[in-house]
C-alpha positions as CSV (number, residue, x, y, z in Angstrom):
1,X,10.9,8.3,11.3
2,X,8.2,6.1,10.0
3,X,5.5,7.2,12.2
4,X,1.8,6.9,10.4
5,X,3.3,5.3,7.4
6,X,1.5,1.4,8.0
7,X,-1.7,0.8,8.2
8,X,-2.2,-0.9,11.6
9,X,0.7,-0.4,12.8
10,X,1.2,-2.4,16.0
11,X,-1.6,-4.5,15.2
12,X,-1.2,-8.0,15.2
13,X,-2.7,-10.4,12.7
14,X,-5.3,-12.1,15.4
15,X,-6.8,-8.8,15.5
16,X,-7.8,-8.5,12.1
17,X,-9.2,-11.9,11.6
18,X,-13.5,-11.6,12.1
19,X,-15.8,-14.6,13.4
20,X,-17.4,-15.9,10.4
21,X,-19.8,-17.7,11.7
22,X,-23.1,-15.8,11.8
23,X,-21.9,-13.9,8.5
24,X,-23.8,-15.1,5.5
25,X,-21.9,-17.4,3.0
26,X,-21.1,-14.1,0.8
27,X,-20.4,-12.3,2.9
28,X,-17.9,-14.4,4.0
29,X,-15.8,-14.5,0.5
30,X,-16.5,-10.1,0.6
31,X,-14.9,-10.6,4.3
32,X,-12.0,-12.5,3.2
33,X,-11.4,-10.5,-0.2
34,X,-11.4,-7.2,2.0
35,X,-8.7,-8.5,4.3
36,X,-6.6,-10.1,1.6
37,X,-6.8,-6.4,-0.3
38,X,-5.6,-4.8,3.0
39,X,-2.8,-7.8,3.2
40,X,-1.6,-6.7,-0.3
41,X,-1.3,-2.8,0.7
42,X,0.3,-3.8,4.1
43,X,3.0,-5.6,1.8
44,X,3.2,-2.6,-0.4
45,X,3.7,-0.4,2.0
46,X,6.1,-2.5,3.7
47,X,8.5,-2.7,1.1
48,X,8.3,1.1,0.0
49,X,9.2,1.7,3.7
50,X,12.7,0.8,3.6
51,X,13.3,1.9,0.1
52,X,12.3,5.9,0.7
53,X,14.4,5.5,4.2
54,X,17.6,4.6,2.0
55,X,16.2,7.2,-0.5
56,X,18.8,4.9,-2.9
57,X,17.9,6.1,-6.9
58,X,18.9,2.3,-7.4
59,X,15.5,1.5,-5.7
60,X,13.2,3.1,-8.0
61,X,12.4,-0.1,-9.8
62,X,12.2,-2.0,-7.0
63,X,9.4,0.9,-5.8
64,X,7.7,0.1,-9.0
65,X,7.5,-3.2,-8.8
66,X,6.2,-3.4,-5.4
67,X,3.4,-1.2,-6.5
68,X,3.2,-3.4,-10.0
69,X,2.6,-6.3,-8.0
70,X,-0.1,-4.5,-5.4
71,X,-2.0,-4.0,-9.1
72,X,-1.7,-7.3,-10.3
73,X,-2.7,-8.8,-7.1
74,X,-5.7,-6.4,-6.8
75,X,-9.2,-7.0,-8.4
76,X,-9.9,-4.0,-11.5
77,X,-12.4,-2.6,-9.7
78,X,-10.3,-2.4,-6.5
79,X,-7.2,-0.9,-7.9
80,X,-7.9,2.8,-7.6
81,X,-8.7,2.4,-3.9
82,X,-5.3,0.4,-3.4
83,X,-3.2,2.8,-5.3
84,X,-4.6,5.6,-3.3
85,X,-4.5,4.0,-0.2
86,X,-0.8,3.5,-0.9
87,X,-0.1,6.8,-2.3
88,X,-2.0,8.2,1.1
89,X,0.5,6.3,3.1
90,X,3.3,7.8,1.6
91,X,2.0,11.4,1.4
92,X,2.0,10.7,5.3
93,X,5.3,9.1,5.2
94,X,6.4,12.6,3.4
95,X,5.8,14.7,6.0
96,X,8.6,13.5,7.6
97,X,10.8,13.5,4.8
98,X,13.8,15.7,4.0
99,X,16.1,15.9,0.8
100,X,16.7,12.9,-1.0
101,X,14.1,10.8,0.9
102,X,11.5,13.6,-0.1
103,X,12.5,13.3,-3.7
104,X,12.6,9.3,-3.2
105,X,8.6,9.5,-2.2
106,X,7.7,12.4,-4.6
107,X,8.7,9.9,-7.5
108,X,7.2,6.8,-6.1
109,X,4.2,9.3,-5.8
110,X,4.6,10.1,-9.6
111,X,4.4,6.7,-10.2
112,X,1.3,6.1,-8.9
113,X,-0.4,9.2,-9.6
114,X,0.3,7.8,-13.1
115,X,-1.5,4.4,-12.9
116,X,-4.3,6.0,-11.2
117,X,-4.4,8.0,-14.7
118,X,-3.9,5.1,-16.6
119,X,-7.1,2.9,-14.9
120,X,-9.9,2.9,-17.2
């Protein structure tokens, strides 16, 4: 059961988009950075989803990389805030974890517990 584990679940793309038009010029670019941030946890989460279902050792580094490429896509001063954001969803996704799937999170957890501790 995945149930809490995206972040707008069930929400479709039209309903995140916002009227530019009376929103100042830089505003605009803070607007579009803000929904491209949440684009790159949504995709993320997305692939950790499957991977902590099939709870498969073997996708460890794919877990890693997913998150690898959430930081590289993210702005330095955004990263904490996306790793957490992430980790939050799959503290969620933990409660309705059991055995292997539990250890699966815990780990992917680890792993971003440690580049949270590794941001300067």
């Amino acid at each position: 059961m995945l149930r809490g584990f995206f972040f707008g679940a069930g929400i479709g793309r039209s309903h995140c988009q916002f009227d530019c038009v009376a929103v100042p010029r830089l505003e605009k670019r803070v607007v579009r950075a803000h929904i491209c941030g949440m684009e790159n946890i949504h995709k993320c989460t997305s692939a950790l989803s499957p991977l902590i279902t099939e709870a498969d050792k073997n996708g460890i580094p794919l877990a890693e990389n997913a998150i690898n490429e959430l930081v590289a896509a993210t702005p330095a001063p955004e990263r904490r805030d996306a790793l957490e954001s992430v980790r939050s969803a799959v503290k969620a996704h933990c409660d309705d974890c059991t055995g292997s799937q539990f250890d699966f999170a815990t780990t992917v957890n680890d792993y971003i517990e440690k580049l949270i501790r590794d941001l300067v």
